[in-house]
N, CA, C and O atoms as a printed pandas DataFrame, in Angstrom:
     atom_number atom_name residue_name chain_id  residue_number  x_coord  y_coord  z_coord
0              1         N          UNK        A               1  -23.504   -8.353  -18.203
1              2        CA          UNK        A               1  -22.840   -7.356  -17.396
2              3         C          UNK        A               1  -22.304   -6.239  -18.271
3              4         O          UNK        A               1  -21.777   -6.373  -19.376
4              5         N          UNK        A               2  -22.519   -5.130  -17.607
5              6        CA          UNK        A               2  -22.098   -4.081  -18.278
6              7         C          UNK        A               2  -20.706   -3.763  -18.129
7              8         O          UNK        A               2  -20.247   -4.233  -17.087
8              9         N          UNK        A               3  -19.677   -2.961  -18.999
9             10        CA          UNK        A               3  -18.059   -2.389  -18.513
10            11         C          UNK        A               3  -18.536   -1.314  -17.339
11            12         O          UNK        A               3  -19.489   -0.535  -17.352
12            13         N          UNK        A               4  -17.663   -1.521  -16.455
13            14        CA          UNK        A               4  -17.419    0.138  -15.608
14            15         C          UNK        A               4  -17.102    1.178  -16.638
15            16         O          UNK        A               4  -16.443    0.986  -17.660
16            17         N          UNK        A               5  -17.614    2.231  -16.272
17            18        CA          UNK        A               5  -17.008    3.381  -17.077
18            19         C          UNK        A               5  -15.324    3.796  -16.436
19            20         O          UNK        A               5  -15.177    3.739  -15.215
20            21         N          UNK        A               6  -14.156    4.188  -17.291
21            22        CA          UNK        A               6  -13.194    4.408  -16.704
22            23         C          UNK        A               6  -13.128    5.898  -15.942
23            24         O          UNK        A               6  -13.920    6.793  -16.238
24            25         N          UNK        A               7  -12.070    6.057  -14.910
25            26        CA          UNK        A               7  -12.224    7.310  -14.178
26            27         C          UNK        A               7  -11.901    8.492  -14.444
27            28         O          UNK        A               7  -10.819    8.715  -14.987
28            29         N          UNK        A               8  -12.712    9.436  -14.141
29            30        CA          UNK        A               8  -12.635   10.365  -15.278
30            31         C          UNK        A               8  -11.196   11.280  -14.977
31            32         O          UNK        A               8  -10.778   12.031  -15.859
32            33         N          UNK        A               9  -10.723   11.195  -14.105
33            34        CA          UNK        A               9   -9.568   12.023  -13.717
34            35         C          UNK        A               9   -9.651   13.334  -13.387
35            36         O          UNK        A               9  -10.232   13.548  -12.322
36            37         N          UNK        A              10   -9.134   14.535  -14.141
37            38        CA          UNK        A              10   -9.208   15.677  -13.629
38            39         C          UNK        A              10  -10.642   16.466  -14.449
39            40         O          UNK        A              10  -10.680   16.918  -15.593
40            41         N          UNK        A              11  -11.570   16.437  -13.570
41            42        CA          UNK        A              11  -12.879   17.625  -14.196
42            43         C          UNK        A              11  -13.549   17.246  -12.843
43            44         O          UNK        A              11  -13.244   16.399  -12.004
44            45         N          UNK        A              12  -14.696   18.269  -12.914
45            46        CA          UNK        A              12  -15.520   18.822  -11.610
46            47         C          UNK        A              12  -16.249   17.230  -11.501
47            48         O          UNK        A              12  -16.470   16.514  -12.478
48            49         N          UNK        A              13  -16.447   17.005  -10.578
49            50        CA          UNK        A              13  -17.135   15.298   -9.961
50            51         C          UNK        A              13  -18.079   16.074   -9.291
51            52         O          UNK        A              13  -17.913   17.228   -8.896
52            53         N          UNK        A              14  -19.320   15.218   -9.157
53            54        CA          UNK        A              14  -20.490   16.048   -8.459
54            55         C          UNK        A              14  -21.329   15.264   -7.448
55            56         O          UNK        A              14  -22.244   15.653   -6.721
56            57         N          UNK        A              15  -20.732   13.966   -7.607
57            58        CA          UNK        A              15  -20.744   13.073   -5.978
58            59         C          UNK        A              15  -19.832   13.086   -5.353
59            60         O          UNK        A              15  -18.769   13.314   -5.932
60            61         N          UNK        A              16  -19.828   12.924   -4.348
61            62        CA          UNK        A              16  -18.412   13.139   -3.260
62            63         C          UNK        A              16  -19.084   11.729   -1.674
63            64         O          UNK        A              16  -20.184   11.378   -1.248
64            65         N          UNK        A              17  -17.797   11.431   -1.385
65            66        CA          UNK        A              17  -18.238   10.479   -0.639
66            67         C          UNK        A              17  -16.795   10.484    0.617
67            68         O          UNK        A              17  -15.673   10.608    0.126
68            69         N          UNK        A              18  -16.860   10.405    1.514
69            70        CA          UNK        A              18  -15.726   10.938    2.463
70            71         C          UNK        A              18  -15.507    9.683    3.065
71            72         O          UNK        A              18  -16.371    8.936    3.527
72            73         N          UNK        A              19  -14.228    9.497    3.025
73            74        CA          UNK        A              19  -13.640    7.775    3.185
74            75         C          UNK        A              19  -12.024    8.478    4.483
75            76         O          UNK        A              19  -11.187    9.303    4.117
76            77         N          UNK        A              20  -12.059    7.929    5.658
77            78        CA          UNK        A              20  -11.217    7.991    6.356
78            79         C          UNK        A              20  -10.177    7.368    6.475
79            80         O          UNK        A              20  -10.308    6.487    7.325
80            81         N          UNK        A              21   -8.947    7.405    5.919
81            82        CA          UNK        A              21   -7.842    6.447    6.504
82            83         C          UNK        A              21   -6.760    6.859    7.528
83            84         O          UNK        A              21   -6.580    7.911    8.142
84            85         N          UNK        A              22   -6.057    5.604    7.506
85            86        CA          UNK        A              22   -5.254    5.890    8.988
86            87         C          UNK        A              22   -4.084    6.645    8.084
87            88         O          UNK        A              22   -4.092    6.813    6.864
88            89         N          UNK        A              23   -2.817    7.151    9.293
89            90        CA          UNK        A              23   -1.594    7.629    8.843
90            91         C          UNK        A              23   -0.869    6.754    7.884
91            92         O          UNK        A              23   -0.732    7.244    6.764
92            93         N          UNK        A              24   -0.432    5.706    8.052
93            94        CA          UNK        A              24    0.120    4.761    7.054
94            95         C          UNK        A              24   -0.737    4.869    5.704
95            96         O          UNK        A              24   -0.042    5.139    4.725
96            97         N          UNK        A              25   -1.940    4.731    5.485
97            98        CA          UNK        A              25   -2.318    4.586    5.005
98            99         C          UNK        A              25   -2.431    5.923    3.670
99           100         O          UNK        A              25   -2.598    5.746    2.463
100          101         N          UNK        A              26   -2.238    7.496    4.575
101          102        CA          UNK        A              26   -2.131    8.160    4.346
102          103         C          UNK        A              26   -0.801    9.001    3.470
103          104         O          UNK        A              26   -0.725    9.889    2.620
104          105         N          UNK        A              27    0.098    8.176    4.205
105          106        CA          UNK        A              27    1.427    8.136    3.879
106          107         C          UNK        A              27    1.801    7.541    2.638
107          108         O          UNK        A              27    2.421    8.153    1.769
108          109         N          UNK        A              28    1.254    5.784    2.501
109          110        CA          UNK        A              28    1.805    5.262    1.017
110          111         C          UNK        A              28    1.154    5.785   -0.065
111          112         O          UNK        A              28    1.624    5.685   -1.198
112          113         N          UNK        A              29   -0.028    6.411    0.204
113          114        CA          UNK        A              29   -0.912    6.705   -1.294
114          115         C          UNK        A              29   -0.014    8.466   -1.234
115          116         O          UNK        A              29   -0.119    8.896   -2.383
116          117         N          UNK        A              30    0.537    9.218   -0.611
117          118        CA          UNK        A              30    1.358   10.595   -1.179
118          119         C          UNK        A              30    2.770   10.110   -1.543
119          120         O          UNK        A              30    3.757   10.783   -1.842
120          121         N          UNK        A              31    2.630    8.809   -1.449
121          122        CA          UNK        A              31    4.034    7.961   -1.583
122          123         C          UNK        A              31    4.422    7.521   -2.444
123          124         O          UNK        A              31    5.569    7.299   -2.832
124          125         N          UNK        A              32    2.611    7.194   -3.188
125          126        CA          UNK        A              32    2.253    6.517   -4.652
126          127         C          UNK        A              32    2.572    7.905   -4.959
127          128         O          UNK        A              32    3.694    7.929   -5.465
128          129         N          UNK        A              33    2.225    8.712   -4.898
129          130        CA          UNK        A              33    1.670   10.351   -5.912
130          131         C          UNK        A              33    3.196   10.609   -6.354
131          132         O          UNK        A              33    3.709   10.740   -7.465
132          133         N          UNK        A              34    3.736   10.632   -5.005
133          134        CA          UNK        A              34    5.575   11.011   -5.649
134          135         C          UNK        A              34    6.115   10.190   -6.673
135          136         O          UNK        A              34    6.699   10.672   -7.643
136          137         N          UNK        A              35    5.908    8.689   -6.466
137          138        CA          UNK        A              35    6.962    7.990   -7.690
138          139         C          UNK        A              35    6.221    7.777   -8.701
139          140         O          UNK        A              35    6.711    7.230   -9.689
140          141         N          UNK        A              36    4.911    8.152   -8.678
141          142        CA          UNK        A              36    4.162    8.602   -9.931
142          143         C          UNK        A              36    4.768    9.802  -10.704
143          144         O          UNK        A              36    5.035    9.903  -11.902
144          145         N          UNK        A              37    4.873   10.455   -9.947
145          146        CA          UNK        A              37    5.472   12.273  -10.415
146          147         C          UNK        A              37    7.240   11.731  -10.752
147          148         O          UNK        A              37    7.853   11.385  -11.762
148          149         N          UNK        A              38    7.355   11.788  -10.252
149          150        CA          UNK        A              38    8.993   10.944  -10.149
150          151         C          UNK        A              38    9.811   10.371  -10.784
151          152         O          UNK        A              38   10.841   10.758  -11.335
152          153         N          UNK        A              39    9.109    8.962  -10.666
153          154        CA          UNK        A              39    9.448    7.681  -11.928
154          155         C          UNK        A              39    8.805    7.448  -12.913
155          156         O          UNK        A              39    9.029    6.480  -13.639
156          157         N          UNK        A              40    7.837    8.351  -13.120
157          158        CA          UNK        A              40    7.163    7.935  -14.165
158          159         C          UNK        A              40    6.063    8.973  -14.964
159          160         O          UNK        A              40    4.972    8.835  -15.518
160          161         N          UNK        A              41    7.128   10.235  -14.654
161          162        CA          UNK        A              41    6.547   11.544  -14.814
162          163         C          UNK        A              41    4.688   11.807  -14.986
163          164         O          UNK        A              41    4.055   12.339  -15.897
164          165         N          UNK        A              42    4.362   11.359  -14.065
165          166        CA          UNK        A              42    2.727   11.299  -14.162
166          167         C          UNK        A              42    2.556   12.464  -13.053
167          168         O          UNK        A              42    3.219   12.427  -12.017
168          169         N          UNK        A              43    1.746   13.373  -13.288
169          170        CA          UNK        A              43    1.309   14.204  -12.209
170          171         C          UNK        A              43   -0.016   14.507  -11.709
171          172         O          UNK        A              43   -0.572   15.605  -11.721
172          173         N          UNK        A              44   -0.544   13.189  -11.183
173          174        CA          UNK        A              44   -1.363   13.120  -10.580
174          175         C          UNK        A              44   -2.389   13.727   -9.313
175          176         O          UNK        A              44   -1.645   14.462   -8.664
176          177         N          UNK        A              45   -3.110   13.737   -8.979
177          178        CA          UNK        A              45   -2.971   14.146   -7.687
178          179         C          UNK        A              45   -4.161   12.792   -6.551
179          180         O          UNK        A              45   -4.877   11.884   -6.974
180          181         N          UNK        A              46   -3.975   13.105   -5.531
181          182        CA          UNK        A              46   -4.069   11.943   -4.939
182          183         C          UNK        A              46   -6.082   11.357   -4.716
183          184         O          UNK        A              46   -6.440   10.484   -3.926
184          185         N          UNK        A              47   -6.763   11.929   -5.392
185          186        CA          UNK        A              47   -8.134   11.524   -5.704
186          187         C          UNK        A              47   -8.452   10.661   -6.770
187          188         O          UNK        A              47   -9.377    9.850   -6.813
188          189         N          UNK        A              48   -7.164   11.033   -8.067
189          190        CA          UNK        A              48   -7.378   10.194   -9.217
190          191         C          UNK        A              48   -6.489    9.402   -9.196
191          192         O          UNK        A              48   -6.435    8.785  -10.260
192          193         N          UNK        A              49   -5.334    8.948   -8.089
193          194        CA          UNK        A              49   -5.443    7.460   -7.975
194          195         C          UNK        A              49   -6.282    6.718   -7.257
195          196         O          UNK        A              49   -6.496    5.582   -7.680
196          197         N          UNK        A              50   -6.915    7.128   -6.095
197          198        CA          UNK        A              50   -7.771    7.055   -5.741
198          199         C          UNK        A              50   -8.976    5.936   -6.684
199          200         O          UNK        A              50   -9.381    4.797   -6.449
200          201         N          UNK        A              51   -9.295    7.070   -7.970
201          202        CA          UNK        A              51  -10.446    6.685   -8.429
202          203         C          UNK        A              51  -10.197    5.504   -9.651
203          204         O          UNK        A              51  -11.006    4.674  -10.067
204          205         N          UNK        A              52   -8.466    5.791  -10.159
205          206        CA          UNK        A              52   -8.028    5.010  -10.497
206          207         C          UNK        A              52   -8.070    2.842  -10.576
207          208         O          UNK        A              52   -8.190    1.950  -11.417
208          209         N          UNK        A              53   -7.804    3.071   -8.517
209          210        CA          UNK        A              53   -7.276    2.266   -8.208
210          211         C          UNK        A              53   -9.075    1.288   -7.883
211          212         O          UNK        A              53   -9.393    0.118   -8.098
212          213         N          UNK        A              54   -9.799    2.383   -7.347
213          214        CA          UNK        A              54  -11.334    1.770   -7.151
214          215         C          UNK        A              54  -11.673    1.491   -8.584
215          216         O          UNK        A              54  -12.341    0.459   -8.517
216          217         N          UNK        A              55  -11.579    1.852   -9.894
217          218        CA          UNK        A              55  -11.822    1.213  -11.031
218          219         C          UNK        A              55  -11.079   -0.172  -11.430
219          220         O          UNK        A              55  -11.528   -1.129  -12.061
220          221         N          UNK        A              56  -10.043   -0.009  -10.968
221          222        CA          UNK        A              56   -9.008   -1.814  -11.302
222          223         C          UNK        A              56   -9.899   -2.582   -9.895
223          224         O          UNK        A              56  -10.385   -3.641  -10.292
224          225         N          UNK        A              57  -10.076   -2.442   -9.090
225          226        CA          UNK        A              57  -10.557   -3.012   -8.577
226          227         C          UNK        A              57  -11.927   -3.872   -8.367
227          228         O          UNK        A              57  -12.284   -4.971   -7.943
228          229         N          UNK        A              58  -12.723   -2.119   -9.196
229          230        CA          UNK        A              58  -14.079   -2.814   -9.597
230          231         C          UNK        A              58  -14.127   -3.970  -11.059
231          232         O          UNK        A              58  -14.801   -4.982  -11.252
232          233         N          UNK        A              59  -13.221   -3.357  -11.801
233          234        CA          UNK        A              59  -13.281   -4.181  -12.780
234          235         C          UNK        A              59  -12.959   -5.971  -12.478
235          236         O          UNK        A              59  -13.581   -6.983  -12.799
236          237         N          UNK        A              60  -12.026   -5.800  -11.918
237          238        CA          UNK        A              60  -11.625   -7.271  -11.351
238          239         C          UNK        A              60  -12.388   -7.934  -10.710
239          240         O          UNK        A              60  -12.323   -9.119  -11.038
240          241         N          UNK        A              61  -13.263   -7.679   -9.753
241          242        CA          UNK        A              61  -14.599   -8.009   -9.163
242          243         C          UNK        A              61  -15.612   -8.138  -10.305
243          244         O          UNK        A              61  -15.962   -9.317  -10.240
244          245         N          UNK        A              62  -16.276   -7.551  -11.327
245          246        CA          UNK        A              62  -16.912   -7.926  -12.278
246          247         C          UNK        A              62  -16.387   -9.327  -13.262
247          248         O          UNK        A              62  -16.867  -10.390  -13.655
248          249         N          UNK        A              63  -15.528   -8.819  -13.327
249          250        CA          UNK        A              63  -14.625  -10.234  -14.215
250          251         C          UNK        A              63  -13.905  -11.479  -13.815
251          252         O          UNK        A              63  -13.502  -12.356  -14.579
252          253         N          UNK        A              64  -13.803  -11.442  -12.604
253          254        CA          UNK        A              64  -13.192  -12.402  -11.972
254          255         C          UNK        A              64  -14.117  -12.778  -10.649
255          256         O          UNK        A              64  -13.807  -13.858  -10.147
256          257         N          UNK        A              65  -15.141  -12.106  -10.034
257          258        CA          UNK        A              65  -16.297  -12.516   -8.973
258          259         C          UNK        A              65  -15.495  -13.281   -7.505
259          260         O          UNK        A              65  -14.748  -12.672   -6.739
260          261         N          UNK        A              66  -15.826  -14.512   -7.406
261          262        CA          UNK        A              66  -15.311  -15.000   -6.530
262          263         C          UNK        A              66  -13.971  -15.061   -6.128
263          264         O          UNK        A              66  -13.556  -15.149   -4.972
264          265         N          UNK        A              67  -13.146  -14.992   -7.455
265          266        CA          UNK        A              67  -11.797  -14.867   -7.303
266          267         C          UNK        A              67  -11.005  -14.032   -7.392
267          268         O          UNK        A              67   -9.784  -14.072   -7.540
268          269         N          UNK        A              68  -11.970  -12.936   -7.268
269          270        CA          UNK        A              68  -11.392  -11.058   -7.440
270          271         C          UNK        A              68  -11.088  -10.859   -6.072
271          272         O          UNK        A              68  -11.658  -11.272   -5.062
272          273         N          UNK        A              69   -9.913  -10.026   -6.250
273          274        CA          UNK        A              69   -9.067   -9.494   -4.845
274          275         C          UNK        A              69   -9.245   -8.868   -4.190
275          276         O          UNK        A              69   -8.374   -8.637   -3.351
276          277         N          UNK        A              70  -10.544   -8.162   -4.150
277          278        CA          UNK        A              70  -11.666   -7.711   -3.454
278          279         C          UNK        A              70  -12.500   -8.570   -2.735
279          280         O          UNK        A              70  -12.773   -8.180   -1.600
280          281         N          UNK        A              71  -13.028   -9.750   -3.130
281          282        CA          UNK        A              71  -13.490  -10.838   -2.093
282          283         C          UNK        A              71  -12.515  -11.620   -1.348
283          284         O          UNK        A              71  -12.840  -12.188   -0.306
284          285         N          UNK        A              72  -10.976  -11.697   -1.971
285          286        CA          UNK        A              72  -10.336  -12.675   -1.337
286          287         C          UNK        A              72   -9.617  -12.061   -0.449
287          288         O          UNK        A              72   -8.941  -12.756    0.310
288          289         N          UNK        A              73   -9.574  -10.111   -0.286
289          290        CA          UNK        A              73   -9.353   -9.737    0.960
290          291         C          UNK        A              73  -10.141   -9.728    1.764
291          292         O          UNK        A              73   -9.954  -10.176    2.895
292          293         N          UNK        A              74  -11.621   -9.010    1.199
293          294        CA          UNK        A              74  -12.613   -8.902    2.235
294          295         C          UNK        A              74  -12.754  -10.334    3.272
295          296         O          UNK        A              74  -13.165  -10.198    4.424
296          297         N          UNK        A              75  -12.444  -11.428    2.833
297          298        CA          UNK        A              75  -12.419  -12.885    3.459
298          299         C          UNK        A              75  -11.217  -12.839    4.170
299          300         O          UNK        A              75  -11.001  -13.599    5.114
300          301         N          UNK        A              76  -10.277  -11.847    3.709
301          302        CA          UNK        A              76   -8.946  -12.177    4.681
302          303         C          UNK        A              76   -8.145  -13.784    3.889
303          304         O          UNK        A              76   -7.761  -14.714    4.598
304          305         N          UNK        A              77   -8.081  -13.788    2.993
305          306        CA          UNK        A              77   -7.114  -14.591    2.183
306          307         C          UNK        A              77   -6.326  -13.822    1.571
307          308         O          UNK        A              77   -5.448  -14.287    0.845
């Protein structure tokens, strides 16, 4: 298995893929962006946690498979 490459953060991206969420949903990730900016002087903006958070995720699924938190939600555990 190969590493994921990490996310590249701020430069021009040249795939784009349009993902819908609800209001809540909408709400905690500008929620993340603030106590990012906030508590922890990071000034992010809300695509590169985004791409961030899909890289910890993919990685954990490569390295951990069955017991990555990506299958054990998709199962609803």
């Amino acid at each position: 298995r190969t590493p994921r490459p990490r996310p590249t953060g701020r430069e021009r991206h040249e795939e784009k893929i349009t993902v819908y969420v609800s209001a809540e949903e909408l709400f905690a990730l500008e929620h993340a962006r603030l106590e990012l900016r906030g508590e922890h002087g990071l000034a992010v903006d809300r695509g590169r946690i985004v791409r961030e958070a899909v890289a910890v995720v993919l990685a954990d699924l490569e390295q951990r498979g069955e017991a990555s938190i990506l299958v054990r939600r998709l199962r609803g555990r």
